[in-house]
N, C-alpha and C positions, 0 to 999 in steps of 0.2 A: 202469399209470401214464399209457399217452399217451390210453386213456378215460376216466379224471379231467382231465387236465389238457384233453382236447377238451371235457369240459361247462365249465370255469371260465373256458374262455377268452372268450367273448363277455364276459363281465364285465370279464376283464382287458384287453381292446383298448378298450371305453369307458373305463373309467382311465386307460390309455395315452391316447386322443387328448383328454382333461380335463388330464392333466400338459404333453402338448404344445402344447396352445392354452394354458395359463398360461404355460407360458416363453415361447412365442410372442410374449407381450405383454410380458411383462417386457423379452425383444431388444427390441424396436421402443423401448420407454420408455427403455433406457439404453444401445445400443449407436449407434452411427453407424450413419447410412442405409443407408451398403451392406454393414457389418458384418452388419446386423441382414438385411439382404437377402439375405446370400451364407449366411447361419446359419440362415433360414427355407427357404431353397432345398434345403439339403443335407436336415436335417429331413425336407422335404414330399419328397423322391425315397425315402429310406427308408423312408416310412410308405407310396408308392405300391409298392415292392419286394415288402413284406411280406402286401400289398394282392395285390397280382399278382405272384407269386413269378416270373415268363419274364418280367417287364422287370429282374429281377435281369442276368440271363445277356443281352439287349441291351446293358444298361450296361455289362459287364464286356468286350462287345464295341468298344464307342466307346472305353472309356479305358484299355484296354490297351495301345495304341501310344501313350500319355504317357507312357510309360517313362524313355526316353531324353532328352525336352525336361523331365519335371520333376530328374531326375537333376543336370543340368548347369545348370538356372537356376532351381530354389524357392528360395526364399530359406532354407528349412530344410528337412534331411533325413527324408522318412518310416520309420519302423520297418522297414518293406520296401519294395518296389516295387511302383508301383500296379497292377498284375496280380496281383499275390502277393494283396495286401489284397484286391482287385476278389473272385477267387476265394475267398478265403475269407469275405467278403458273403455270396457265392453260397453257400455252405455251409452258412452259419449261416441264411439264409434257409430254404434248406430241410428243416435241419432243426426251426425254429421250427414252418412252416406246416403241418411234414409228423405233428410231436407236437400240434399245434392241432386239426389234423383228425382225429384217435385214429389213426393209421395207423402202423405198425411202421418203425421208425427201420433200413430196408434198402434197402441199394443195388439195382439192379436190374442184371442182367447182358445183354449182349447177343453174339452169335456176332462182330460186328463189332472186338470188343475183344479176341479172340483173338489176330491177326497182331499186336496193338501190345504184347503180355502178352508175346509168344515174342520179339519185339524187345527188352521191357524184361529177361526174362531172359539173354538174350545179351550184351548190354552192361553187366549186371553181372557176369558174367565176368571182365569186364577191371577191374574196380574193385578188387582185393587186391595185382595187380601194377604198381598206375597209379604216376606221379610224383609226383602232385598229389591223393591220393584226394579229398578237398574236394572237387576242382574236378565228379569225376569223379561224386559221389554227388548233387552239383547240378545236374547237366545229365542224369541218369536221372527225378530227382525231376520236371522237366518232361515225359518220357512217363510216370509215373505219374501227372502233373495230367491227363493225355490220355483216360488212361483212368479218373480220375474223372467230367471233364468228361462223357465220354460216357453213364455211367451217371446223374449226374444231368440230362442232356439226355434222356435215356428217361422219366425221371418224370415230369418238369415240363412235357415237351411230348405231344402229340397228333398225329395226320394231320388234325385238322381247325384244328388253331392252328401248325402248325410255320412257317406264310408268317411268324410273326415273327421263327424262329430267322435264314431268310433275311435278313428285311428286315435283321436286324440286321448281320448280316457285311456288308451293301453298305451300308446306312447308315454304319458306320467306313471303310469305303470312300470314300463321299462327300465325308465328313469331313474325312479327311487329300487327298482331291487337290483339293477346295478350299483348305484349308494350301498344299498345292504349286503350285498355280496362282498365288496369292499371292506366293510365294518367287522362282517362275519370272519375273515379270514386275519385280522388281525388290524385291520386299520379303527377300529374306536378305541381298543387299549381299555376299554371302560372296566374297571376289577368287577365290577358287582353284576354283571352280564357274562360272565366267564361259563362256558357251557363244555362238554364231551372232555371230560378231565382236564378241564382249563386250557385247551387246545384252542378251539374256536371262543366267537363274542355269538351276544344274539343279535341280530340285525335290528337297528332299528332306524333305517335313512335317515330322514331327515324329518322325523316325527317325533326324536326324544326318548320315544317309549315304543321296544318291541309292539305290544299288542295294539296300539292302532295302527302301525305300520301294515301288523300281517293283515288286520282289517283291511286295508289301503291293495295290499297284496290279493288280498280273495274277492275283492270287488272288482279290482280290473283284470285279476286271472278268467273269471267269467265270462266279462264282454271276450276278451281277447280269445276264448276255446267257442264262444258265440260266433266271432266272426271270420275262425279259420270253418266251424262248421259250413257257415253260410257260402262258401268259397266253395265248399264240396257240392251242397245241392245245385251252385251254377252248374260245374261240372255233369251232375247228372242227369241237369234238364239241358245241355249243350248235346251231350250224347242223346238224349233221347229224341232230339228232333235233328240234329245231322244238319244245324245250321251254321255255316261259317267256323265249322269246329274247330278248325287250326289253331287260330289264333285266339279263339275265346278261351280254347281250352291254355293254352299256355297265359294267358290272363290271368286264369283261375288259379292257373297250380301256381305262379308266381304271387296270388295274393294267401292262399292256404301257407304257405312256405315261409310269410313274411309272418301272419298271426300265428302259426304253430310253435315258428324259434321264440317270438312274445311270450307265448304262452309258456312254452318251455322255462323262459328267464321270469316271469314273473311267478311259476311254480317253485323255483329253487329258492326266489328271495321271501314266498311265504313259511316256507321250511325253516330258513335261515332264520326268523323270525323265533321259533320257539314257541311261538303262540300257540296253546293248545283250544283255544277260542276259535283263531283263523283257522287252525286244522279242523275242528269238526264243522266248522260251515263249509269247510272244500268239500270236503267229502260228503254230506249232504246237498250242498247246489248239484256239486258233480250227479249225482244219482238223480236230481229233479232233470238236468240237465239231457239225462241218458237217457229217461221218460219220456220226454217230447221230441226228443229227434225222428224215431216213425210219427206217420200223420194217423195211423191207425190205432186205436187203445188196443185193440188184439193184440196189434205188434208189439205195443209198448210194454205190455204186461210181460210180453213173452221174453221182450229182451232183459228185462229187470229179473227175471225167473232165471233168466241162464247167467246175468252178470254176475248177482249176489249169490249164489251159493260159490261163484269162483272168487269173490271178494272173501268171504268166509275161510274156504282152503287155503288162500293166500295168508290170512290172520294166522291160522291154527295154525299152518307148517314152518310159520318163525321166518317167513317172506319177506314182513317186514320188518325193516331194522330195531332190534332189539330196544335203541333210544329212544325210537318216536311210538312204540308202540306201549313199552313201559309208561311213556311218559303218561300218554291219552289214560292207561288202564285205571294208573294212579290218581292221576285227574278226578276220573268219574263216579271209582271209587270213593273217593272224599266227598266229593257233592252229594251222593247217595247217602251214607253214613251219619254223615255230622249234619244235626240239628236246629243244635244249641251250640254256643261257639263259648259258653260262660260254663270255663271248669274244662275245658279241653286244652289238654297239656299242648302246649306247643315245640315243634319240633322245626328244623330245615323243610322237613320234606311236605309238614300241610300249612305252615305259616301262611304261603300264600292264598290259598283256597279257605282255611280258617278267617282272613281276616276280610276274604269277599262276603263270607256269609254274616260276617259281623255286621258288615256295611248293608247287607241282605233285612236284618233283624231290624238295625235304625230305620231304615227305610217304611217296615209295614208298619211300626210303632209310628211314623208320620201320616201313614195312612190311617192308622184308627182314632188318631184324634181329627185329623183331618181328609173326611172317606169321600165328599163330593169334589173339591177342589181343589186339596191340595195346599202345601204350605207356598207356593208358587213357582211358577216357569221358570227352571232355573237356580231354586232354591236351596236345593239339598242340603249343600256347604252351607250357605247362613244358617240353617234351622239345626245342623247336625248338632252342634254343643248340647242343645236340649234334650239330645236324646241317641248321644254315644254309648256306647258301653263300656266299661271301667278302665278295661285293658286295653281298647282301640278309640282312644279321645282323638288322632290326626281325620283328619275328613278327609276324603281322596277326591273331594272333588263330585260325584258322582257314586251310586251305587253298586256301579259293575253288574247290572240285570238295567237294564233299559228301561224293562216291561215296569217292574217294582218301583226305576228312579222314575219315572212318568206317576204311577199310583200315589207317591209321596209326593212330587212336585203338582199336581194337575186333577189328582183324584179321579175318582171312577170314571168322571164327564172327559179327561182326556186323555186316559187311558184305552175308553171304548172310542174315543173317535180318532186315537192311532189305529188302533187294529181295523178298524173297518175304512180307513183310508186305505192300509194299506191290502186288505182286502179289495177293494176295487180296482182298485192298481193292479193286484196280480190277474181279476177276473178280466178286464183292458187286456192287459197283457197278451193272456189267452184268446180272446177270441181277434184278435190283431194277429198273432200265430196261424189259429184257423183259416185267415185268409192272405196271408205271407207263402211267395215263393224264392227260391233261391238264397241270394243274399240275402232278402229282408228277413226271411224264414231263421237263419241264423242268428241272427241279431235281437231276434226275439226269444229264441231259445236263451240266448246270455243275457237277457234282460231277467228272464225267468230267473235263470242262476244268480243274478245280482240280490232280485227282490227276497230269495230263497235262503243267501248268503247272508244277508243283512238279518235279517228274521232271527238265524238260527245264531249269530253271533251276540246278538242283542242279547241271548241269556244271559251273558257273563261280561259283557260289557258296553260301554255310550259307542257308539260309532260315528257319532257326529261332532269330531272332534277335528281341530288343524284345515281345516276348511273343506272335509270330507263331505258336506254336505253340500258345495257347489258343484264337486263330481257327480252325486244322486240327482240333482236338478236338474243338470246336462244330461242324464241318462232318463228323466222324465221327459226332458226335450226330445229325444229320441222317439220316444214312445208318440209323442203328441206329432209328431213329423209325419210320423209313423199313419197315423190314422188318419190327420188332414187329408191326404198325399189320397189314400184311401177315398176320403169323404168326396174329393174334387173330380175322381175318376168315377164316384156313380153316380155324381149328380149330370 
């Protein structure tokens, strides 16, 4: 079937684009100018999609955090959410180009997709005893997109083409912290986000809410300081062998130049953000980040011995801005301190961090009645009534500790088989680094910084929120690209 349908297909694509140039003119003849503009628009990207099936999976990367902004202001509601629809594009794309070309209509597997497999079976575990099973079979259905995603990221890419899977995570990157940079200087107006004496807003693009935006911020600031790295080691394996240097080297400086100004804007829009979450996982991926750049632990140790005590004098000499470093101190101070959150006066200044640890308290009270499984995947919200505390009855949704809402929703069974997925993940990671040069060596380092980032945010809050968790799937694609690409070169 798919070597019939690959000989008739050239026929049927000139068809196809003699049908689209006729409606084409028909819009323009009876529709309004920018009817007819925003109809030829849509048109000409699905004919490029199908054209180039990897700007499928770009695209799905920029409009996947519309989620939230078209939810709350289209003027009419879509079928699904544009991530749902995004993905299943991606889907139908590839299974179009992939019957086009006579090629057997099969997913491809990779070793990568193992930890997220043994994740997604543990958490269904808990889905027969959940409160809310709905809720419960909807939030597994997103790491089984994960590990679509990744198999169709194995097909559709290469190690000679995957700098687009990149470009694309930091390109959405760009995206939303030019939104937030926007918002921040006075375009959301929003009162209750009003920051630096009511001067600035907090950023939060098109996510609703600061803190998963800066989330959204520190996961593609990563890839994007990953992949001007990786630009640099081309550079220095171009000098070292004196090959065709000219032009590779201005290659390189022109790709370093393009992720550095990224990184640049996608640093100012996690700032803008406010997120004292997104700040300390910058600052710890950064530091994982700074570790694995030499290939030598010698070096590495030594660079870390010389960065952090000048991190340090930077602190203590009031280097950093008075705002962000108050803010951080205050922060960690409270977390430290407060316990018990029943009988602590509340103020402006620990409201917020008082009523995480509140959410903190429900959560292990779900764990101790329920320590193997969990009240179910996804459950929090249904079960929270049972076990609010007097002064914080609103449920937020989630726990704001990831590690904690998993022990409450999923119990100890998927609790430990998060951490030891994502234990394998980083262990992959690493030894894919070990044998990475240049670019890919890069790429691997801001993979590190992604998995690092994510970790270290997950104390304090879900990250897999607004379709955040189809960008981690595309960055497991990576990885898995990453190693086949490997796997096909030593066999």
């Amino acid at each position: 079937m798919s070597a019939v349908f690959g000989r008739i297909w050239p026929l049927t694509w000139s068809i196809l684009l003699l049908v689209v140039a006729g409606l084409a003119g028909v819009a323009i003849a009876l529709l309004p100018l920018q009817s007819a503009i925003l109809l030829l628009g849509v048109v000409s990207l699905a004919a490029l999609v199908f054209i180039e099936p990897t700007g499928a999976v770009v695209l799905l990367l920029i409009v996947a955090p519309l989620k939230a902004l078209i939810e709350t202001e289209a003027p009419t509601s879509l079928p699904a959410d544009i991530g749902q629809l995004a993905l299943f594009g991606l889907l139908l794309v590839w299974v179009v180009t992939r019957a086009a070309s006579g090629r057997e209509l099969r997913l491809r597997l990779s070793k990568v997709q193992a930890p997220v497999a043994l994740f997604v079976g543990a958490v269904a575990l808990s889905i027969p005893g959940a409160v809310a099973p709905g809720n419960a079979l909807a939030e597994a259905f997103k790491w089984v997109a994960v590990l679509l995603l990744i198999s169709l990221c194995l097909d559709l890419f290469r190690r000679d083409d995957a700098s687009w899977l990149v470009a694309g995570v930091v390109l959405a990157g760009g995206v939303q912290a030019i939104v937030g940079l926007y918002e921040f200087f006075g375009g959301s107006g929003v009162e209750h986000l009003r920051i630096l004496d009511d001067t600035h807003f907090r950023a939060f693009g098109t996510f609703g809410q600061p803190n998963p935006f800066g989330a959204f911020m520190g996961i593609t600031l990563a890839m994007a300081i990953g992949a001007a790295l990786g630009y640099l080691f081309e550079l220095q394996r171009a000098f070292q062998h004196r090959q065709g240097l000219r032009s590779v080297a201005a290659l390189n400086v022109l790709g370093f130049a393009f992720y550095a100004a990224m990184a640049a804007l996608i640093l100012a829009g996690l700032l803008a953000s406010w997120s004292r979450g997104a700040w300390m996982g910058f600052v710890v991926s950064t530091g994982v980040m700074v570790f694995f750049v030499p290939r030598s632990l010698i070096r590495s140790v030594l660079l870390v011995a010389i960065l952090a005590p000048l991190a340090i004098i930077a602190w203590s000499n009031g280097w950093v801005p008075e705002s962000i470093s108050s803010r951080l101190v205050g922060f960690s101070e409270e977390l430290v301190t407060v316990t018990d959150v029943r009988g602590v006066e509340l103020t402006d200044s620990n409201y917020a961090v008082t009523e995480r640890i509140a959410h903190w308290q429900s959560a292990l009270e779900m764990a101790r009645d329920h320590p193997w499984l969990g009240v179910g995947f996804d459950n929090y919200e249904a079960a929270y009534s049972a076990y609010a505390l007097m002064e914080w009855q609103n449920p937020l949704g989630h726990a704001h500790n990831y590690y904690l809402n998993l022990l409450a929703e999923t119990g100890i069974v998927g609790l430990g088989a998060y951490l030891l997925a994502w234990v394998a993940i980083y262990a992959l990671t690493i030894r894919q680094w070990r044998r990475s040069y240049g670019l890919e060596r890069g790429w691997c380092v801001g993979l590190l910084g992604v998995w690092t980032y994510i970790a270290v945010h997950s104390l304090v809050d879900k990250l897999y929120v607004n379709n955040m968790f189809l960008h981690v799937g595309c960055l497991l694609g990576l990885l898995a690209v990453l190693w086949s690409s490997n796997d096909r070169v030593e066999a």
